[in-house]
Backbone bond lengths (Angstrom), bond angles and torsions (degrees), N, CA, C in turn:
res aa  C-N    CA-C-N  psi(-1)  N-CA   C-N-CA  omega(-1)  CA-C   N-CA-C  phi
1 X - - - 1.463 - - 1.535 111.15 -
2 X 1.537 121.01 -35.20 1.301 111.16 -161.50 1.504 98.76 -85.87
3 X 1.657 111.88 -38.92 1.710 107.78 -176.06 1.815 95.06 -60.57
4 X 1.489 141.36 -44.26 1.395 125.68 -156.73 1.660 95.53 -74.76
5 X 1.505 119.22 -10.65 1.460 115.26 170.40 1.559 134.46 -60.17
6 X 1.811 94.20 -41.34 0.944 110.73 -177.94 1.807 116.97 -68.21
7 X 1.342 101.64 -55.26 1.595 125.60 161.53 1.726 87.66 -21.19
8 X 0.932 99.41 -74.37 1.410 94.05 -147.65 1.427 115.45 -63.19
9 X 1.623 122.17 -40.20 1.402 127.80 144.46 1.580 117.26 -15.80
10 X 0.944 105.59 -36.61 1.635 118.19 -156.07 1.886 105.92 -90.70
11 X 1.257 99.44 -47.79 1.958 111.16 167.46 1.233 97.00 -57.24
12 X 1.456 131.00 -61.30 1.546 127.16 -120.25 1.950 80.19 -91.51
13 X 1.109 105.52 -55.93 2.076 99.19 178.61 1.443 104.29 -60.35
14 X 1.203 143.76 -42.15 1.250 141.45 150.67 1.825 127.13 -41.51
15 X 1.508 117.64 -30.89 1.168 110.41 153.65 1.776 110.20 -83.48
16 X 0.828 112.42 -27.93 1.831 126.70 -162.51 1.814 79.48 -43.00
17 X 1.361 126.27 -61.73 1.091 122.85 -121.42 1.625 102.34 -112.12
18 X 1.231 110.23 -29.29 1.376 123.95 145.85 1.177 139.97 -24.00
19 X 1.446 97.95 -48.83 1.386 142.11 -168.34 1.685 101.96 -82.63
20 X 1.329 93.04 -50.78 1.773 94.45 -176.11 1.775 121.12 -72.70
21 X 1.679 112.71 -38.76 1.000 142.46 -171.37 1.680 98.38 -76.83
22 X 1.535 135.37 -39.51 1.561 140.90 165.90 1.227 102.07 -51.76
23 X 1.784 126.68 -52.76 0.984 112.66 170.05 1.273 149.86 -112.19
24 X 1.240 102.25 41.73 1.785 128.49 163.12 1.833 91.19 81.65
25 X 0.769 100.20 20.51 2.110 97.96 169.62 1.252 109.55 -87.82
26 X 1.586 106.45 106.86 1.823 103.34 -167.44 2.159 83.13 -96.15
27 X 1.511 135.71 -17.81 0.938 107.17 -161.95 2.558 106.84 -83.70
28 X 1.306 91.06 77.70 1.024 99.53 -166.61 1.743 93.52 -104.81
29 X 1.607 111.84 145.52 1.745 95.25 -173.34 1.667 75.72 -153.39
30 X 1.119 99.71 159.75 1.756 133.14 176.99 1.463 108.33 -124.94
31 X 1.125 117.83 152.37 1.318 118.70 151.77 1.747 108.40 167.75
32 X 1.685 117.60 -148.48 1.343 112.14 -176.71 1.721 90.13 -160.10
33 X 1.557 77.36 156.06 1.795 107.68 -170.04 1.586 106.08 -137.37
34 X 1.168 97.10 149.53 1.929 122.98 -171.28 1.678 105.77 -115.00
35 X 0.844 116.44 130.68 1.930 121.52 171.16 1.503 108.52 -156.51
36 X 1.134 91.22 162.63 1.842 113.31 157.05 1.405 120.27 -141.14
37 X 1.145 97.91 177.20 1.158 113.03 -166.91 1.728 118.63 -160.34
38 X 1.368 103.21 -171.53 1.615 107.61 -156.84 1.597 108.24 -138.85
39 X 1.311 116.41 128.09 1.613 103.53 -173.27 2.251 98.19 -160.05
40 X 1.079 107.78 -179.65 1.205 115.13 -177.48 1.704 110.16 -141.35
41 X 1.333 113.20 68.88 1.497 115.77 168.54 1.575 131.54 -46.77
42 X 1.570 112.53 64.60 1.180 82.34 -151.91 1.881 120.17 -86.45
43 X 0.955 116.75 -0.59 1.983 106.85 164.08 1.197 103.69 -71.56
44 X 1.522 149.51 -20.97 1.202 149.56 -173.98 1.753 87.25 -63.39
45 X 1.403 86.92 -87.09 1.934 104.93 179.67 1.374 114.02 -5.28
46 X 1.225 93.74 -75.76 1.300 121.42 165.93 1.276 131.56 -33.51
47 X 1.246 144.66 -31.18 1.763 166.96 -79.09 1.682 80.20 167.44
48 X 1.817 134.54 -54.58 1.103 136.65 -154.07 1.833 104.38 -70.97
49 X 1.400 85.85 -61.53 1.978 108.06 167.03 1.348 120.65 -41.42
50 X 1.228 117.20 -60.12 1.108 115.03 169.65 1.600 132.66 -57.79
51 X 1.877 129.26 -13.01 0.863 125.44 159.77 1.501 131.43 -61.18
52 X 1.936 105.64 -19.39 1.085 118.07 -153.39 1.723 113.47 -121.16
53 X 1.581 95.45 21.45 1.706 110.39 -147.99 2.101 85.53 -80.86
54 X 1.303 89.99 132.50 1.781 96.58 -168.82 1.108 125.29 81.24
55 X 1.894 126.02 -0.47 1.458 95.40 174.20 1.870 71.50 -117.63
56 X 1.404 93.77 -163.44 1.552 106.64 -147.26 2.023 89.54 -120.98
57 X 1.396 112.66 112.05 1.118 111.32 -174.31 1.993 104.61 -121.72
58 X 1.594 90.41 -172.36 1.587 91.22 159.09 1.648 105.89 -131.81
59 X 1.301 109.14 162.58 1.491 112.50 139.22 1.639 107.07 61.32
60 X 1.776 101.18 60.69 1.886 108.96 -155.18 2.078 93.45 -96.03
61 X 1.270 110.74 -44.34 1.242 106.70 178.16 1.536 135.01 -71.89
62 X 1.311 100.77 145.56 1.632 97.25 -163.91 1.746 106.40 -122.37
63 X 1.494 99.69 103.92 1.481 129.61 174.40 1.618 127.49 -70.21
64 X 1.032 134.43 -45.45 1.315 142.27 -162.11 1.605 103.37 -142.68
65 X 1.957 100.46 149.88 1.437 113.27 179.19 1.429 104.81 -145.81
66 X 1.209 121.56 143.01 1.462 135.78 172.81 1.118 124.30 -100.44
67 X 1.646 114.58 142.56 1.756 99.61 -179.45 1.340 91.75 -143.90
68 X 1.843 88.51 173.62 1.568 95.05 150.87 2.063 98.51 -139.71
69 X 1.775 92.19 178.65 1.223 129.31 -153.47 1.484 113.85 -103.15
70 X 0.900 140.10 159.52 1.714 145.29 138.05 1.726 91.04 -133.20
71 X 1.525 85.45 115.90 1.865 107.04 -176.40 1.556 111.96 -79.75
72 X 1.633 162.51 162.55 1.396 123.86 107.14 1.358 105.01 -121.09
73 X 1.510 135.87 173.97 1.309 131.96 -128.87 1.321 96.95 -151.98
74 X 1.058 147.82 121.64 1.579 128.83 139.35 1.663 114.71 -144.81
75 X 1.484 97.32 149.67 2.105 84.84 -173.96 1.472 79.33 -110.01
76 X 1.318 72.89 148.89 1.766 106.09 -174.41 1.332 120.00 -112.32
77 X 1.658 111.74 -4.45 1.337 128.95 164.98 1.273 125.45 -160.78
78 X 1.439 126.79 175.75 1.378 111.78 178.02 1.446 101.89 -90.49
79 X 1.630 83.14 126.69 2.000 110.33 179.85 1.374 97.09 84.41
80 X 1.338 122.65 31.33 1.684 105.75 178.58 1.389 106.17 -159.58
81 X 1.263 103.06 125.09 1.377 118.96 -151.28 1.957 112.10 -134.39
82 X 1.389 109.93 126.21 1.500 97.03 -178.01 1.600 102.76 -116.78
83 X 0.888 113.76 169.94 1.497 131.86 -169.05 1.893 106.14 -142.88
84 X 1.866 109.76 128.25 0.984 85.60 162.00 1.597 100.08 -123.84
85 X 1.221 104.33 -172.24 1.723 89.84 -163.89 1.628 104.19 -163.06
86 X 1.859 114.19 114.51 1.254 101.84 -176.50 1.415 103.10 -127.60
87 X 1.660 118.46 131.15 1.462 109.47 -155.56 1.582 86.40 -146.48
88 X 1.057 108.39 -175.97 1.769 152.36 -169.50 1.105 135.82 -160.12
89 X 2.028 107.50 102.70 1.366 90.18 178.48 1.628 96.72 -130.64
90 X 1.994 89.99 176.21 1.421 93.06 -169.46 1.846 101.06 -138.99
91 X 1.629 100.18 125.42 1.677 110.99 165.23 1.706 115.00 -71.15
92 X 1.139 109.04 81.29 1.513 110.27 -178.15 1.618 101.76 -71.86
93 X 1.235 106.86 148.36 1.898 116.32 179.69 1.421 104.96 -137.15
94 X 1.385 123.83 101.36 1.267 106.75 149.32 1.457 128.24 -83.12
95 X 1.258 138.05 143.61 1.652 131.72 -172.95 1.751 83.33 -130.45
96 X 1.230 91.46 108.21 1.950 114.92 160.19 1.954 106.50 -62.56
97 X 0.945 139.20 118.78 1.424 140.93 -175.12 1.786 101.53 -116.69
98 X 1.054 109.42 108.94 1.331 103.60 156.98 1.246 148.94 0.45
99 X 1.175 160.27 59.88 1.576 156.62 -163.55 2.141 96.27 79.37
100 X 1.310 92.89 -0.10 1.883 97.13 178.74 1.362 101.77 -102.65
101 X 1.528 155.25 12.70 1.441 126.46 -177.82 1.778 108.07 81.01
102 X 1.319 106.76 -147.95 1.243 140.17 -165.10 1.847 105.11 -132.68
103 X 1.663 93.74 152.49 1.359 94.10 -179.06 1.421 80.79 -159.63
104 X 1.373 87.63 134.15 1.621 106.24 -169.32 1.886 97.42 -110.78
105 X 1.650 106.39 149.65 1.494 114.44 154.91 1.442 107.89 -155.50
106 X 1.197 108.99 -165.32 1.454 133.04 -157.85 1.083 150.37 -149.03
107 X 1.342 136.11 55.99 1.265 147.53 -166.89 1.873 114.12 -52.31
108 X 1.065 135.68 100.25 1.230 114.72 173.04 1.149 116.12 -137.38
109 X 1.804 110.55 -168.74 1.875 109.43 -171.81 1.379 80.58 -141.29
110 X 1.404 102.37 -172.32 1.498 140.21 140.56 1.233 84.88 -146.80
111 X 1.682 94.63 160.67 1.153 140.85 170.30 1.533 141.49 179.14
112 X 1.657 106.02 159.15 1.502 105.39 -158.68 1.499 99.71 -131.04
113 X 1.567 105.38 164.41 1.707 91.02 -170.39 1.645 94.30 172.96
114 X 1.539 107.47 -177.85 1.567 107.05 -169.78 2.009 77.49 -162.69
115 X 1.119 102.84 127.00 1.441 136.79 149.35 1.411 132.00 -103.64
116 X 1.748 123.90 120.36 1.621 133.16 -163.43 1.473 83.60 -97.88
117 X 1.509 120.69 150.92 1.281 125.08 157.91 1.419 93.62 -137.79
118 X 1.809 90.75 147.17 1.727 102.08 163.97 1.618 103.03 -93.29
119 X 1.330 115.07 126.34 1.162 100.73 172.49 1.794 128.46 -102.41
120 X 0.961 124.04 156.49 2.267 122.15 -170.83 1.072 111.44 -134.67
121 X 1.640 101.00 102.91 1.602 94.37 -164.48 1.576 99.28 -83.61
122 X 1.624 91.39 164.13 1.384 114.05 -171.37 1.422 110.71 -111.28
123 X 1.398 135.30 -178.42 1.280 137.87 -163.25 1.536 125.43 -21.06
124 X 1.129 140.13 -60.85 1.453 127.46 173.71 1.647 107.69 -114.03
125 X 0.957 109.31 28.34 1.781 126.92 171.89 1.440 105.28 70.61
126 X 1.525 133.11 -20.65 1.408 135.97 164.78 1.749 108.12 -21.86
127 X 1.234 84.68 -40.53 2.079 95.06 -151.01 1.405 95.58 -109.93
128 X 1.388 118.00 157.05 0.968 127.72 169.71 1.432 136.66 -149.63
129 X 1.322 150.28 136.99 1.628 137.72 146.14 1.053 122.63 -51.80
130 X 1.719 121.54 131.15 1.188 129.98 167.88 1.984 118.29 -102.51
131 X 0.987 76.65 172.97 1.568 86.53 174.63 1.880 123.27 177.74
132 X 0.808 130.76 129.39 1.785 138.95 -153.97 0.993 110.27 158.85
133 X 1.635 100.60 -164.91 1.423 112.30 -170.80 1.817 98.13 166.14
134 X 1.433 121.79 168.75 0.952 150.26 -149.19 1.412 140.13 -172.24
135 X 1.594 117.00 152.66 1.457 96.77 -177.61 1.621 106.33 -90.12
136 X 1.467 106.05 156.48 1.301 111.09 179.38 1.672 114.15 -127.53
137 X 1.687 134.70 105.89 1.090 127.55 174.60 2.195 108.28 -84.75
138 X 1.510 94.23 148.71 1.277 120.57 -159.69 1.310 112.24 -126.65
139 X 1.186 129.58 127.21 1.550 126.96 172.77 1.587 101.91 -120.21
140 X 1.274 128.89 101.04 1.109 118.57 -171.15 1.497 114.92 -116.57
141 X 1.519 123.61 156.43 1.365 124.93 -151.85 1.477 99.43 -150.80
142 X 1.778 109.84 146.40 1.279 124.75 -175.12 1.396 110.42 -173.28
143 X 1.770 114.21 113.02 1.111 122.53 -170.78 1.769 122.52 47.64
144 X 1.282 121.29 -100.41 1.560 115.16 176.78 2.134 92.10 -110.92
145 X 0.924 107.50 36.64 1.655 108.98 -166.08 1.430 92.28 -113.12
146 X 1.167 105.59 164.19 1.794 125.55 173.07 1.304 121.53 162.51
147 X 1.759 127.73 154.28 1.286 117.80 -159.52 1.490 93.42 -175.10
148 X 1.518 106.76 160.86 1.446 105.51 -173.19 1.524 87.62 -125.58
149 X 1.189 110.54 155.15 1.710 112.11 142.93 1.454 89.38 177.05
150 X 2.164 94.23 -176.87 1.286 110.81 -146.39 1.832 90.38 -113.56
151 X 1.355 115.07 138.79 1.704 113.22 -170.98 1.691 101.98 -118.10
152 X 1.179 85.82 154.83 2.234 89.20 155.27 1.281 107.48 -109.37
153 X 1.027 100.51 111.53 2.011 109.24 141.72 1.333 143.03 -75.11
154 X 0.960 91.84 101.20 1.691 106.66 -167.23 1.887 106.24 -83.37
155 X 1.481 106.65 136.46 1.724 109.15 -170.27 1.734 88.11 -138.20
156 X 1.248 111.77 63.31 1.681 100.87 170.38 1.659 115.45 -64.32
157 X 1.694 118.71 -6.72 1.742 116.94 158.68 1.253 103.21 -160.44
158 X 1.557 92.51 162.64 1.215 121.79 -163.25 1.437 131.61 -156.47
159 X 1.053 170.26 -154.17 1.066 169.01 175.37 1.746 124.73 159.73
160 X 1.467 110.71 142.37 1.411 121.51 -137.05 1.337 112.74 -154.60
161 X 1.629 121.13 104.35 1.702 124.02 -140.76 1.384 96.42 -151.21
162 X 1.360 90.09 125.75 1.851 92.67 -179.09 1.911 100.75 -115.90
163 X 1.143 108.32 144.94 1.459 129.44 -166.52 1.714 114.70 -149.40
164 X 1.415 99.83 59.60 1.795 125.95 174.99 1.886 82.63 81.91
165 X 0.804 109.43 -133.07 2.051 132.32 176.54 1.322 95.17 -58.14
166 X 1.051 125.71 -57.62 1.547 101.56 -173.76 1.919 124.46 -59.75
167 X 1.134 126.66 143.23 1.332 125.42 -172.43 1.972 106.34 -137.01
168 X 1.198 120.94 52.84 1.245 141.41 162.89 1.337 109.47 -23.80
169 X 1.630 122.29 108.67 1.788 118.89 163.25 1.274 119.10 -94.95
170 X 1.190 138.61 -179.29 1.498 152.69 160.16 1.544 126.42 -143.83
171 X 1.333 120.47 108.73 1.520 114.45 -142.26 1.428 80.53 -135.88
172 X 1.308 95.55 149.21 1.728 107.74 -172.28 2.088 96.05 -144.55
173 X 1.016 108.59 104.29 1.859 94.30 -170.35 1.694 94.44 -141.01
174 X 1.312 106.93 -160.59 1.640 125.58 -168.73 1.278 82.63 -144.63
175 X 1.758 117.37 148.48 1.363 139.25 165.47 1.936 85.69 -101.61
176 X 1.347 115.45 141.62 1.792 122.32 169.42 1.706 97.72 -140.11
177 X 1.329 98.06 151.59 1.285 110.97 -174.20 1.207 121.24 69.61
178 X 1.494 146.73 -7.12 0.850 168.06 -72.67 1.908 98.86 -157.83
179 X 0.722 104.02 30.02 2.087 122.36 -178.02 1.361 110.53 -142.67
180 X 1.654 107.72 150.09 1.035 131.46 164.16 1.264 133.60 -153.71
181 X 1.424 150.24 141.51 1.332 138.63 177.62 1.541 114.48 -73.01
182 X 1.472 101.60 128.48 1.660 106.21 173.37 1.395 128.26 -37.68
183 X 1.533 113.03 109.25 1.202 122.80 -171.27 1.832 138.00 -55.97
184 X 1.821 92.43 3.05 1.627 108.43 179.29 1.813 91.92 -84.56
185 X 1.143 100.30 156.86 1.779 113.70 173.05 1.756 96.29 -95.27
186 X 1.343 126.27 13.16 1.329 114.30 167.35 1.451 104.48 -95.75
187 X 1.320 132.07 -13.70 1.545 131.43 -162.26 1.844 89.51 -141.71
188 X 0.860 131.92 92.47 1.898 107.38 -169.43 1.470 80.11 -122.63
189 X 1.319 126.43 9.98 1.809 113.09 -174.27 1.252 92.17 -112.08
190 X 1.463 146.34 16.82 1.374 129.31 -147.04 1.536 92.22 -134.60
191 X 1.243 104.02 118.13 1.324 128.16 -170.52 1.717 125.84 -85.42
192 X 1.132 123.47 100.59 1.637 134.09 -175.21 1.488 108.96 -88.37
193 X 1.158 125.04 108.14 2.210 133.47 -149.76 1.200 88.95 -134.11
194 X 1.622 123.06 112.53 1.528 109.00 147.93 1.227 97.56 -105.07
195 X 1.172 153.44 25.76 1.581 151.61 174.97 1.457 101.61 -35.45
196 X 1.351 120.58 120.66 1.599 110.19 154.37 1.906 89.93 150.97
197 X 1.320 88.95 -175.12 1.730 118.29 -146.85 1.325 93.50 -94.97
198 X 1.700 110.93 147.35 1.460 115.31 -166.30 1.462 105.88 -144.55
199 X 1.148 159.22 150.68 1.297 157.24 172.72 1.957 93.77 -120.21
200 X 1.257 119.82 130.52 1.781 128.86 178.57 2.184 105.41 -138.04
201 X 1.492 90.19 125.94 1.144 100.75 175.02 1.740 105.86 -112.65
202 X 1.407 107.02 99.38 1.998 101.06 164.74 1.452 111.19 -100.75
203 X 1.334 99.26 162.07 1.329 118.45 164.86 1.619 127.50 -164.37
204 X 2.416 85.22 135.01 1.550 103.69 -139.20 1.169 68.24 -94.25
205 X 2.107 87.58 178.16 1.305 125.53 157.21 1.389 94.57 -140.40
């Protein structure tokens, strides 16, 4: 799954640019972006607790995940702008155990996807507000767990700053729909959720 991920990463920025260059759109930009975000997994959680039910731990729930990006960029009209975007993130957990150390896990995704923004420029038109959203597919994985499905990303703001070649974003959105039940028929009730709110900083060239 993850190599046919990559593949496909690899067409879709490879058409991205194709696409722009066929039709004389030189404002075409690449690059990569870092974020986090905030969510409440709860069969993970849940799945976490239960390893630890009777001994005496700290710090069992797992809140927040970090990623990063491979961005590509091109506006395709005036005030209209697409984004495609193939990233990876990961809910790292450490659980401190008593007279036991540390016990580390891992919540993570890949994923691939394309976001439209309208964009409004602001003071000398350099800069701009964004706003869109897009579908986003997800293959997400946890311990012997994993699951595919297709999410919305929601970007109700944004912001959009050019500085010579560099073209710097700021994206603040919600991943929705964004769950699925583990795709083995030994666990088929066990639920994989990245639902929740993300703040992402890229930066093009």
């Amino acid at each position: 799954m993850k190599k046919r991920i990559i593949i496909l990463c690899v067409i879709v920025f490879s058409s991205l640019y194709s696409f722009a260059i066929e039709f004389g759109n030189k404002d075409v930009s690449l690059g990569f972006g870092v974020g986090t975000g905030i969510f409440y997994p709860n069969d993970v959680n849940d799945w976490i607790e239960a390893q630890y039910q009777g001994r005496e731990t700290y710090n069992l729930d797992l809140y927040t995940n970090a990623g990063i990006a491979f961005v590509g960029s091109v506006k395709l009209a005036e005030n209209f702008r697409l984004n495609v975007t193939a990233e990876t993130a990961f809910g790292a957990k450490a659980i401190d155990v008593q007279y036991g150390g540390t016990d580390w896990y891992n919540f993570g995704r890949f994923s691939v996807g394309a976001e439209a923004f309208l964009e409004v420029p602001i003071a000398s038109g350099r800069n701009c507000i964004l706003f869109g959203g897009g579908p986003m597919f997800h293959h997400m994985y946890f311990e012997d767990f994993d699951a595919n499905t297709v999410g919305l990303r929601v970007i109700p703001f944004g912001m959009s700053f050019r500085f010579g070649p560099v073209k710097p974003q700021f994206l603040v959105g919600a991943d929705l729909f964004s769950k699925a039940e583990d795709s083995s028929s030994t666990y088929s009730d066990f639920e994989l959720n990245y639902n929740g709110f993300y703040a992402q900083f890229n930066i093009l060239f």
